[in-house]
N, C-alpha and C positions, 0 to 999 in steps of 0.2 A: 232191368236196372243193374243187375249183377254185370251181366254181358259190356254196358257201358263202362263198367266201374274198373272191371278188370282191363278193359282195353285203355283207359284211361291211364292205367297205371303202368302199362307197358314200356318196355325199354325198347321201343322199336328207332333205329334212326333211318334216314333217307339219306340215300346217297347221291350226293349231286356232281358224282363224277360219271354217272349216268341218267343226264338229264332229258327229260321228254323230248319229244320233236311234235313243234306247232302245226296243224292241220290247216291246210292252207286252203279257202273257199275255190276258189278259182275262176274258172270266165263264167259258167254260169250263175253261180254266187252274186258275181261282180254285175250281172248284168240284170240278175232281180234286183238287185240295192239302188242300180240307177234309178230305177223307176220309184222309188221312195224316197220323201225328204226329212231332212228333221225337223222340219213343225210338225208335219204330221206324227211321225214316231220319236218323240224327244226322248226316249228312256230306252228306246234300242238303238240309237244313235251314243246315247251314254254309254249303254252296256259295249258296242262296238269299240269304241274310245278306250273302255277296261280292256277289250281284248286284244286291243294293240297294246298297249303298257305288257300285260302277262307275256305277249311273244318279242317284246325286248327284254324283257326279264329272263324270258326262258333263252334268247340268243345271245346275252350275258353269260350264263349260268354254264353253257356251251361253247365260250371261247369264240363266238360265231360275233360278239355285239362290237358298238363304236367304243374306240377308248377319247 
């Protein structure tokens, strides 16, 4: 609880003029996804949907996104 309290309190900031770089699935990725749909996985089909948003947010954040 201390451990939380104290990191909570921290003055830490992030610096977003060094922003992640998205990991990209690739062809194999790509080619287990086909074989799945979203009625069967409706909630990793969601989560997927988040993770496109995060890698336009992250290719914003990087000077990299659409204006």
């Amino acid at each position: 609880m201390l451990l939380v309290m104290s990191l909570s309190a921290c003055s830490c900031k992030i610096n977003y003029d060094n922003c992640p770089t998205y990991p990209v699935g690739g062809k194999k990725v790509g080619l287990e996804l086909e074989k799945l749909d979203a009625v069967q996985f409706p909630a990793l089909f969601e989560w997927i949907g988040r993770i496109g948003k995060l890698k336009e947010e992250l290719d914003l954040c990087a000077g990299r996104g659409r204006v």
